[in-house]
C-alpha positions in Angstrom: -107.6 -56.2 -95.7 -106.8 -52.6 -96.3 -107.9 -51.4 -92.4 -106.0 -54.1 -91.5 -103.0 -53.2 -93.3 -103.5 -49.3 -92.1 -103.6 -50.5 -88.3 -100.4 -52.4 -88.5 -98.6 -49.7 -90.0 -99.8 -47.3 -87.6 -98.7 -49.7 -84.7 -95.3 -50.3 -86.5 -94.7 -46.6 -86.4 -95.6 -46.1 -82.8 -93.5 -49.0 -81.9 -90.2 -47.0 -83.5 -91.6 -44.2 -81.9 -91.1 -45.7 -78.9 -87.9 -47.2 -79.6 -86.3 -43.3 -80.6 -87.9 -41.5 -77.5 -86.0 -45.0 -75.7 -82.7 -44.5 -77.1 -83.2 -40.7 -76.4 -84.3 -41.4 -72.8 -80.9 -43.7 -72.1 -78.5 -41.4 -73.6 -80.3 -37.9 -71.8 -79.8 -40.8 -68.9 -75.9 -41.6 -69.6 -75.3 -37.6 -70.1 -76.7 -37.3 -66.6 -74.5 -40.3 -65.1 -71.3 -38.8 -66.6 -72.0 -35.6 -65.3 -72.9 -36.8 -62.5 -69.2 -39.1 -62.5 -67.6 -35.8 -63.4 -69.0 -33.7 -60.6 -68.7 -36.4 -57.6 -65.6 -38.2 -58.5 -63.3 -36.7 -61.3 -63.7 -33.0 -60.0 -65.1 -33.9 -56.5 -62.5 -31.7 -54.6 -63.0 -28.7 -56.6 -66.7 -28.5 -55.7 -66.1 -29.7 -52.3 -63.9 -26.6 -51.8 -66.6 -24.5 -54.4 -68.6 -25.9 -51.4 -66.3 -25.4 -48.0 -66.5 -21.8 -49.6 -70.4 -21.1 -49.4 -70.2 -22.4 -46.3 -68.0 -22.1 -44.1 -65.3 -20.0 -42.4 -62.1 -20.9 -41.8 -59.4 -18.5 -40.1 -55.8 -19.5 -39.8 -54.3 -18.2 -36.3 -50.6 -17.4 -36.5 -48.5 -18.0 -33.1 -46.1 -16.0 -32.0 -42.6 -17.1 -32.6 -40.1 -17.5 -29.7 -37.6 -15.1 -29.4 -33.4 -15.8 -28.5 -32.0 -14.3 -25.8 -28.2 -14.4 -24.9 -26.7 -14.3 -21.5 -24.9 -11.9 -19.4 -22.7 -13.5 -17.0 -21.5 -10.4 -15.0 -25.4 -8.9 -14.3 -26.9 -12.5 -13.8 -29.3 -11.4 -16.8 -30.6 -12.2 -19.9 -31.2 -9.8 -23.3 -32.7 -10.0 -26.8 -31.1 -11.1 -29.4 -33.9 -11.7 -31.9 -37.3 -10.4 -31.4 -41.1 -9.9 -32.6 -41.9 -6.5 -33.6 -44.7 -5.0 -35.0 -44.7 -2.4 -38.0 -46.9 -2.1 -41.1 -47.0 -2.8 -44.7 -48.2 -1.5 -47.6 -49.7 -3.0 -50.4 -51.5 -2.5 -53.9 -54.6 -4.2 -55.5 -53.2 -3.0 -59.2 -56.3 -4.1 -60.9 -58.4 -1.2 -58.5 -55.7 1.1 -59.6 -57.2 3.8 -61.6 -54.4 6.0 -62.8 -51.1 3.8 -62.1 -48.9 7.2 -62.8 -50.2 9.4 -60.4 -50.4 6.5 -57.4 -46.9 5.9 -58.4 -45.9 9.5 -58.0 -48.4 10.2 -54.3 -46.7 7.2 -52.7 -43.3 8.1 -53.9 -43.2 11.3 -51.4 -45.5 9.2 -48.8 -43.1 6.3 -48.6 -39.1 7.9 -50.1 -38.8 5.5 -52.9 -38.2 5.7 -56.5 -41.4 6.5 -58.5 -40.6 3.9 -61.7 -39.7 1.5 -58.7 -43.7 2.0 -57.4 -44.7 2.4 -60.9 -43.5 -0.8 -61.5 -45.1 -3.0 -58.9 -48.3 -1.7 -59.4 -48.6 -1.8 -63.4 -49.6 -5.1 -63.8 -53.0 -6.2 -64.9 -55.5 -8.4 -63.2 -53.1 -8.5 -60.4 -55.2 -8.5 -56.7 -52.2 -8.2 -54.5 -48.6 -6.9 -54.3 -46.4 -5.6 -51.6 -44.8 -2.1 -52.0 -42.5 -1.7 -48.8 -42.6 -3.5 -45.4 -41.6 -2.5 -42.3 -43.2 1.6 -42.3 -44.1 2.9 -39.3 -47.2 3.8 -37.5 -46.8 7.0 -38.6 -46.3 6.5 -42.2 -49.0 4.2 -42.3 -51.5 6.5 -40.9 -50.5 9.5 -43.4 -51.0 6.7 -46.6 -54.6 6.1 -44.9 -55.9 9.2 -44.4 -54.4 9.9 -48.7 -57.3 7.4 -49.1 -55.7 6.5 -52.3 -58.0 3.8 -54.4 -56.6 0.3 -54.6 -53.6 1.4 -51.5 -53.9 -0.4 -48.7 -52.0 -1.0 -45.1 -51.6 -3.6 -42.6 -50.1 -4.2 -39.6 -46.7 -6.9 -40.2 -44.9 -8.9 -37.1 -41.1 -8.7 -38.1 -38.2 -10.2 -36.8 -36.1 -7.6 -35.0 -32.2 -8.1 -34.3 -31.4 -5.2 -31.6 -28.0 -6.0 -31.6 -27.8 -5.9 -35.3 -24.1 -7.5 -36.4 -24.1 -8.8 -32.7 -23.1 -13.0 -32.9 -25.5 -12.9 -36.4 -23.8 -15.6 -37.5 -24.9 -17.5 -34.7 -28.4 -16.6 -34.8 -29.0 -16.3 -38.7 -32.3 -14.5 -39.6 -35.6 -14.7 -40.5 -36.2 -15.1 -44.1 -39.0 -15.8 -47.1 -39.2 -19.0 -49.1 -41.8 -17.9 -51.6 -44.3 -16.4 -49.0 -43.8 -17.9 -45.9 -41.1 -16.8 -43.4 -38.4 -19.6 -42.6 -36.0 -19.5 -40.1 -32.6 -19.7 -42.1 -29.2 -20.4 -41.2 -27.9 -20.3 -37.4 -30.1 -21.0 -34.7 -33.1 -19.9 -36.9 -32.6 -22.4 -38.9 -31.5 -25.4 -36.7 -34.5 -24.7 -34.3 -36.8 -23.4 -36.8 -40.0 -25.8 -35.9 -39.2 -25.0 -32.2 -39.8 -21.4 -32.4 -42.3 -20.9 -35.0 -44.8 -23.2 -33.1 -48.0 -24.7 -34.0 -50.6 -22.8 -36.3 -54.0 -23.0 -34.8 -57.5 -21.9 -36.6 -61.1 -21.6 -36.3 -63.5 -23.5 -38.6 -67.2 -22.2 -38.7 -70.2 -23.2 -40.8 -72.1 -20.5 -42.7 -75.5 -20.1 -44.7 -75.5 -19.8 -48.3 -75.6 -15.8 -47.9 -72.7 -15.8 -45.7 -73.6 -15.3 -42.4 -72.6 -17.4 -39.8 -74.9 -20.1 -38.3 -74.8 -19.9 -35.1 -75.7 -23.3 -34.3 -73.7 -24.8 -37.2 -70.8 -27.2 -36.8 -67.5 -25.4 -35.6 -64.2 -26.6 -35.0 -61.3 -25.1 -33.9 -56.9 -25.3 -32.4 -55.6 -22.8 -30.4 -52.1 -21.8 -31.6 -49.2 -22.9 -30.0 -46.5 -20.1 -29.7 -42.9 -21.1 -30.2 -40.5 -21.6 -27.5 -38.0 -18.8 -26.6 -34.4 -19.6 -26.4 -31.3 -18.6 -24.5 -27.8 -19.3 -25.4 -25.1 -20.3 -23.5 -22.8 -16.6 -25.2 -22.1 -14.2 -22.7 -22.8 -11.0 -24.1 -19.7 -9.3 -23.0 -17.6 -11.2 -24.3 -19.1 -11.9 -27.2 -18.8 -8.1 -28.1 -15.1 -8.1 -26.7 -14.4 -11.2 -29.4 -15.8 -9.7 -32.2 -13.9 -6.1 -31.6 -11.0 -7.9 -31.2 -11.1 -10.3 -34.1 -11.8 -7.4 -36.6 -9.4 -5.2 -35.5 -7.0 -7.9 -36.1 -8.7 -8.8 -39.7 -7.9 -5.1 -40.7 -4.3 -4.8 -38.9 -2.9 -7.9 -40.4 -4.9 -7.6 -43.7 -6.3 -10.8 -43.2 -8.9 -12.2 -45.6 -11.4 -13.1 -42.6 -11.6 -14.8 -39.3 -12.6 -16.6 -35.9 -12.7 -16.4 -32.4 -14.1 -18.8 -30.2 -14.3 -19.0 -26.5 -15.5 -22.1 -24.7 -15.9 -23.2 -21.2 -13.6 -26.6 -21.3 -15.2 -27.8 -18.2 -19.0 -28.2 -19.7 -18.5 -27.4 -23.9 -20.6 -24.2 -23.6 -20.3 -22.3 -26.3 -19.2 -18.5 -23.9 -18.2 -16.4 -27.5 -18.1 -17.6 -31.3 -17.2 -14.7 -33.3 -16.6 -14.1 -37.0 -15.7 -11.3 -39.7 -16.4 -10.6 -42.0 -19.9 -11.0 -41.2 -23.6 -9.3 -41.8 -26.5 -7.2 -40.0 -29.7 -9.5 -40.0 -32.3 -6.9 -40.3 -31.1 -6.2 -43.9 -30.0 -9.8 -45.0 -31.7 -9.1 -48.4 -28.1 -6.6 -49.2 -25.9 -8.8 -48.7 -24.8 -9.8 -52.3 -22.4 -12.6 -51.2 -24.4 -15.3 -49.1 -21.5 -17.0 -48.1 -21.2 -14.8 -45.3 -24.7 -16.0 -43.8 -22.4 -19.2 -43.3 -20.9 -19.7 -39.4 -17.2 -20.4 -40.6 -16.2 -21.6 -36.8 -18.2 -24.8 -38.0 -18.8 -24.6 -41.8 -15.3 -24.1 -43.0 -12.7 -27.1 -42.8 -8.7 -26.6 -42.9 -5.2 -28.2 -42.2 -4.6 -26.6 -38.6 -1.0 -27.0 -38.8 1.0 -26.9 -35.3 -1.6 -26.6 -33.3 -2.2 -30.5 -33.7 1.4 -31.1 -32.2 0.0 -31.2 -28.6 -2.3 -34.1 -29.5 -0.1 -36.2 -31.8 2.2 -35.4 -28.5 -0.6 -36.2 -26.1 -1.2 -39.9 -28.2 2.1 -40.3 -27.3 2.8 -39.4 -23.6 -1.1 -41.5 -23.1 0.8 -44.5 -24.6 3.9 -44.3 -22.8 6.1 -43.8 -26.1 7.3 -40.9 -24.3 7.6 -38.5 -21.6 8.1 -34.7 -21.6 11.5 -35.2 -21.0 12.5 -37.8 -23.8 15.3 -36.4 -26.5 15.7 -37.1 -30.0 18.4 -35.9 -32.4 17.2 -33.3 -34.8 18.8 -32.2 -37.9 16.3 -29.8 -39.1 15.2 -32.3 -41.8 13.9 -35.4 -42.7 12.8 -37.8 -46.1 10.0 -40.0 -45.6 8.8 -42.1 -49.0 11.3 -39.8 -50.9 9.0 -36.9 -49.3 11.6 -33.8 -47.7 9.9 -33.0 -44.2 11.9 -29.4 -42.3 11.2 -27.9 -39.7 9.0 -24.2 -40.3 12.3 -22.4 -39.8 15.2 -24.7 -41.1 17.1 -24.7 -38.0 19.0 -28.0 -36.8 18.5 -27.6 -33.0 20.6 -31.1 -31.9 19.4 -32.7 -28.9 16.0 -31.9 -28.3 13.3 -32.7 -25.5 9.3 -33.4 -26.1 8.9 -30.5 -24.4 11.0 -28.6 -26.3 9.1 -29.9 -29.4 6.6 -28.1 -28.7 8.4 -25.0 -27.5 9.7 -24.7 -30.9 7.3 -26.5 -32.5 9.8 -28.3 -34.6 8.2 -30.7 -37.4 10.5 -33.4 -37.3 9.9 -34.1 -33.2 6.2 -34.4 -34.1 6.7 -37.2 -37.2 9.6 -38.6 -33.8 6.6 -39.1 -31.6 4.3 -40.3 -34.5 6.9 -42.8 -35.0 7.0 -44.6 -31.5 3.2 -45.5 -31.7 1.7 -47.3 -34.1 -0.6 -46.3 -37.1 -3.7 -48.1 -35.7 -3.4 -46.5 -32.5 -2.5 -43.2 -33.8 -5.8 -43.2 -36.0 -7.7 -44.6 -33.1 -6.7 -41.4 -31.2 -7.4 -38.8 -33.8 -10.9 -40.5 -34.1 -11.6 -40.4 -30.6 -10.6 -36.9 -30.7 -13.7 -36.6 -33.1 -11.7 -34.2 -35.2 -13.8 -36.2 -38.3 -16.8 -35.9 -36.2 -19.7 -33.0 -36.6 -19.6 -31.8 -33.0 -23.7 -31.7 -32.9 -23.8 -28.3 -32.3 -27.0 -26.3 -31.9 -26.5 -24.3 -35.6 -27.7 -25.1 -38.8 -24.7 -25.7 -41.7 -21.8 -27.6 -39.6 -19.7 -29.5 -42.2 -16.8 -32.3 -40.5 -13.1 -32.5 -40.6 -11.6 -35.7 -42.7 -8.5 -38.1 -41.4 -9.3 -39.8 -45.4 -6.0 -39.2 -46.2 -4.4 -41.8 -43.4 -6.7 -44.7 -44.9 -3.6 -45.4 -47.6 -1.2 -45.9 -44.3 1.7 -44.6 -46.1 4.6 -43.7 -43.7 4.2 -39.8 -45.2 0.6 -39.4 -44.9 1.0 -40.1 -41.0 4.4 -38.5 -40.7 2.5 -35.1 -42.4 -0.6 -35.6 -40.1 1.9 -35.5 -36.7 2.3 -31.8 -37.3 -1.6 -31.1 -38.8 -0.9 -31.3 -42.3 -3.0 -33.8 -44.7 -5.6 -33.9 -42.8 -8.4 -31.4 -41.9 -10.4 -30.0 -39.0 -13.2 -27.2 -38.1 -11.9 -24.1 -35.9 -14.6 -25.7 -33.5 -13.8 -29.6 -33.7 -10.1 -29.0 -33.0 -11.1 -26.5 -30.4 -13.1 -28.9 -28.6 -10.1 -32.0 -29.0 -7.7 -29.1 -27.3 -10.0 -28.7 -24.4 -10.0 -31.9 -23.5 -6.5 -31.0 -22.0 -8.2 -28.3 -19.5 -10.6 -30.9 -18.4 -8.5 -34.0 -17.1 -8.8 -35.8 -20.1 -12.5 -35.6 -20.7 -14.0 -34.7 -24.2 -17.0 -32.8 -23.7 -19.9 -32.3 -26.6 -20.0 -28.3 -27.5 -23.1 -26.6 -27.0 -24.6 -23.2 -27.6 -28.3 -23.4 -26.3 -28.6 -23.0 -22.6 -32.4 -23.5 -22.3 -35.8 -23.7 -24.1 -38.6 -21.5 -22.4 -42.5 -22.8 -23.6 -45.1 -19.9 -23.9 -46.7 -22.1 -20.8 -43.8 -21.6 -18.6 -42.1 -24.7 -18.6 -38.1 -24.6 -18.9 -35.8 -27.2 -20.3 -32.3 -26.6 -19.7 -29.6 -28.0 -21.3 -27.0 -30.2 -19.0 -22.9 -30.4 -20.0 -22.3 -33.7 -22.1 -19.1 -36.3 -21.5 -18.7 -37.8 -25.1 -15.7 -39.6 -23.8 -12.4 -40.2 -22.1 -9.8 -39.7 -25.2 -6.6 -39.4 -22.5 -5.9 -39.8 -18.8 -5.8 -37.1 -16.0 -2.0 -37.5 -16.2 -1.8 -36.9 -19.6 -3.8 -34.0 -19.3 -1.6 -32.4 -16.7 1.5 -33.1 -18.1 0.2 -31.7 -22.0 -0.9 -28.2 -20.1 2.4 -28.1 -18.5 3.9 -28.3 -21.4 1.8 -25.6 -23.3 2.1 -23.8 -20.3 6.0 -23.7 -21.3 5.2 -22.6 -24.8 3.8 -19.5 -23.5 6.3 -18.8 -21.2 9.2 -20.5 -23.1 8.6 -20.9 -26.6 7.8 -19.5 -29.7 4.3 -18.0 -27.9 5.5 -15.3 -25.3 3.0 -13.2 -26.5 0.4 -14.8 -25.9 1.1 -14.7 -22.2 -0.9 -12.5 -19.4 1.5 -11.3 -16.2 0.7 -13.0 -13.4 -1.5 -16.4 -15.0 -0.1 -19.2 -15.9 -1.7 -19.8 -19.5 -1.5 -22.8 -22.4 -1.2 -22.2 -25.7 0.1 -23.6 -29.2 0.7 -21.8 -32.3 -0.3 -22.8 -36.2 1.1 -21.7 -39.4 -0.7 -23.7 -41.8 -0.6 -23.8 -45.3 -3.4 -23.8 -47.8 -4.1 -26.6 -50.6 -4.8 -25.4 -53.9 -8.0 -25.8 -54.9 -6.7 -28.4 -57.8 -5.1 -30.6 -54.7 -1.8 -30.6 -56.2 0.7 -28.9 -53.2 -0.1 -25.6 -51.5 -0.3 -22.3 -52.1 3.1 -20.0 -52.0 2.0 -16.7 -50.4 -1.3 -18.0 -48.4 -1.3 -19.2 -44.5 -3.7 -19.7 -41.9 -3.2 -18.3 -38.3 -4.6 -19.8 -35.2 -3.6 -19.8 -31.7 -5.2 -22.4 -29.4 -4.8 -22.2 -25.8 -6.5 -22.2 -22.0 -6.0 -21.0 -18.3 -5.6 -20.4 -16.0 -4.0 -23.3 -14.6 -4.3 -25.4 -12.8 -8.2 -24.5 -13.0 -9.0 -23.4 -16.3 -12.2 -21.1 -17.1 -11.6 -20.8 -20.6 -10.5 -22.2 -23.5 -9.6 -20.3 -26.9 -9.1 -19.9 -30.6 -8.1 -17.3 -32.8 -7.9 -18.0 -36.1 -7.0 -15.4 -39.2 -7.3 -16.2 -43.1 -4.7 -15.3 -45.1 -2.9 -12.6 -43.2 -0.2 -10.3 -45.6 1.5 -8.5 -42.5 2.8 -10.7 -40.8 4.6 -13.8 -41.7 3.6 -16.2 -38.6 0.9 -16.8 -36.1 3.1 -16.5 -33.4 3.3 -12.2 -34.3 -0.4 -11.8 -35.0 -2.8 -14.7 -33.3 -1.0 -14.9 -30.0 -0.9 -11.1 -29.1 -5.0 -11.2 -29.4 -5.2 -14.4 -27.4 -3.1 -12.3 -24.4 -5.3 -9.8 -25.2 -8.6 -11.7 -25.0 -7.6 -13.5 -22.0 -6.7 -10.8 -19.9 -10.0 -9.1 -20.4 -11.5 -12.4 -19.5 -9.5 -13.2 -16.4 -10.7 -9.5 -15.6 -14.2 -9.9 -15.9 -14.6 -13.4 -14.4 -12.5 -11.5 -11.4 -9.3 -14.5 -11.1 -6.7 -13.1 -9.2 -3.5 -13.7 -10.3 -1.0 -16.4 -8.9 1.9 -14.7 -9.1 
């Protein structure tokens, strides 16, 4: 009985035995299973990259990005706007740095900065990259070589390049950082950004677990696609002649800023589209103020004043309301919904003609012609104008006009709106409704890119654009006649050029107050719209000046720079004179 009682106890202790080294065996088991969970599912793309790193290669290969050319009508040519250069950089690995002070103080003579400004890029621990200064030259880099200073490096940077510097950089924008990667930014830059940076390509190879390539390993790789060049439809010439002119006329009038724009009514291209103030590219990161990087021809909305008479005149000729002949009675004044409405210079002038209106752009004949036709039709007319519209053009930031405040269809809203006030328009969008005059009617869609060049050759070219027919041919002629008559008539004499017939309007506008109640007292905006020759117009133009303090109306400081401007462009597209 006792062996027997000896032998079951020894088997009852190997069978917990068994039962402990089981319990031990599923839980070393589970351990493994959840690492193994961990490895392949929770953190499976860190050790797939842990991985891709051990064994293979991978090389991103940058295209080149397409450069913008502008035109030069004269020498049947093209030059370069904005181009790829390439210059060095140098850099820091701060955690090789052995004495920070010293480094600081080498590359302060090597590279003529600051040395706290040095000392203070490169004094940060653990850091393994940061750059100093870009854009050094061969030269420079060569001598920071050959210092062999520990933890200083070079290498060789592609910038963007703007040869002509303040040249139309408002139409081109620049080439900027977000975080690290360069973005085209504002302008064309911006707009066509994906166009001219083009595709990345790269080159995948397999390597052994020392690091070495094998050769017979699985490979993959994309050529790069470099971007497409671009040429505009600006004219180099002139574009230089609009930009003298326009800031020469900024500083004589004491204006606060302004525009030029030149456009060929016949097709919409976009020939000049100047601005001032305005900004060099190549040294973007100065500018303090980034409103400037902002094209103002299609960013910044106004009331144009007088220079919307020709189209509220144009609704009405189109309708039949009225012919350039018709008369009205003015008194100098009128009250609409208890609203006083006078004319700019508080003159009763009696019997009066449309073309006469417009002569002396008298307010009360524009709310006259508003009056014949009725509000539907009148807003259908300013809507196919597209002054409300975004014009589409090829440049990043363009903001529309607003007819919002004709939606209440009070009598005063469309009486104010006959003469340009209440409602609101780009320098480009009213531009483009004016030209429609110099092109029998016909409203054509603005354009500033002439063609797309791929790094393969091919060429796409941009082709002119009828948006629509907003007035007949008749119309048309009879509205340039009668600009035609301000300039040689009217308020606008000085906007003429001997021996070409030439339309034009003048606009004193006033400015709302930023709260929206009424307009500011001592604050106008100048712009003189207009096109010749007739009866076969090359060009069409505005001038438009912020704010001017010398002079009290447009017709004294916008008009003499639109004579100015079109002589030199009569000259250089050689039209000889017709009388």
């Amino acid at each position: 009985m006792k062996k027997l009682s000896g032998n079951f106890r020894n088997n009852n202790n190997f069978i917990k035995r068994v039962q402990v080294l089981s319990v031990v065996v599923v839980a070393l088991f589970l351990v493994v299973l959840l690492k193994l969970f961990q490895v392949q599912v929770i953190n499976h793309n860190f050790y797939k990259a842990l991985a891709q790193d051990q064994h293979e290669f991978f090389e991103k290969i940058i295209p080149e990005r397409g450069e913008i050319f502008i035109n030069d009508i004269y020498s049947d040519k093209i030059y370069p706007l904005a181009v790829n250069k390439e210059l060095n950089l140098v850099y820091a690995v701060p955690k090789n740095i052995i004495d920070k002070k010293e480094t600081a103080a080498k590359l302060s003579e090597l590279l003529e900065m600051e040395r706290e400004e040095i000392f203070k890029i490169i004094n940060k621990k653990d850091d393994p990259y940061e750059v100093i200064k870009r854009k050094i030259s061969d030269e420079a880099a060569e001598k920071i070589k050959n210092e062999n200073i520990i933890g200083i490096k070079t290498s060789p940077e592609i910038i963007r390049y703007y040869p002509g510097n303040y040249l139309a950089a408002n139409i081109i924008g620049f080439l900027g950082y977000s975080g690290h990667e360069k973005v085209g930014q504002y302008g064309i830059e911006g707009y066509y950004n994906e166009k001219l940076r083009g595709t990345m390509g790269f080159l995948e190879l397999e390597k052994d677990s020392s690091g070495k390539w094998i050769t017979f390993g699985s490979k993959s790789s994309q050529s790069p696609e470099d971007g497409d060049d671009i040429v505009l439809t600006i004219d180099q010439t002139i574009q230089y002649i609009s930009e003298t002119k326009l800031k020469e006329a900024v500083l004589k009038y004491g204006a606060e800023s302004g525009n030029i724009i030149v456009m060929d009514p016949k097709t919409g291209a976009i020939i000049a589209m100047a601005q001032y103030p305005s900004f060099n590219p190549n040294e973007y990161f100065k500018e303090e103020d980034m409103s400037v990087f902002l094209n103002s021809s299609i960013h910044n909305v106004y009331e144009p004043g007088s220079i919307q008479k020709p189209i509220t005149m144009a609704i009405g000729l189109d309708l039949g309301k009225v012919s350039p002949s018709t008369t009205y009675f003015d008194k100098g004044f009128l009250k609409i919904d208890g609203w006083p409405i006078n004319n700019s210079d508080g003159k009763a002038n009696g019997k009066q003609t449309m073309t006469e209106v417009l002569e002396k752009s008298l307010n009360t004949g524009a709310v006259f012609v508003q009056q014949q036709v009725e509000k539907n039709d009148f807003y259908n007319y300013l809507r196919s104008f597209k002054l409300n519209e975004l014009t589409g053009i090829e440049i990043k930031g363009e903001a529309k006009g607003s007819l919002s405040n004709l939606d209440n269809k009070r009598d005063i809203s469309y009486a104010t709106a006959s003469y340009g006030q209440g409602i609101s328009v780009t320098p480009l969008a009213i531009l483009t409704a004016i030209s429609v005059f110099a092109n029998d009617g016909k409203l054509m869609k603005p354009y500033i890119v002439s063609e797309f060049i791929g790094a393969d050759g091919y060429s796409e070219k941009n082709e002119p654009k009828i948006v629509c027919q907003v007035v007949s041919p008749k119309t048309a002629s009879l509205i340039s006649a009668m600009m035609t008559s301000v300039i040689r008539n009217g308020h606008a004499k000085e906007a003429g050029v001997s021996g070409y017939k030439l339309a034009g309007k003048t606009g004193t506008a006033q400015i709302p107050k930023k709260d929206g109640k009424g307009y500011e007292e001592d604050k106008t905006i100048h712009t003189f719209v207009g096109f010749g020759p007739i009866p076969n117009p090359k060009f069409s133009i505005l001038v438009k000046l912020d704010s001017p303090t010398n002079a009290p109306y447009a017709a004294n400081t916008v008009a003499p720079v639109f004579s100015e401007l079109s002589q030199e462009l009569v000259n250089y597209y050689n039209v000889p004179a017709s009388f």
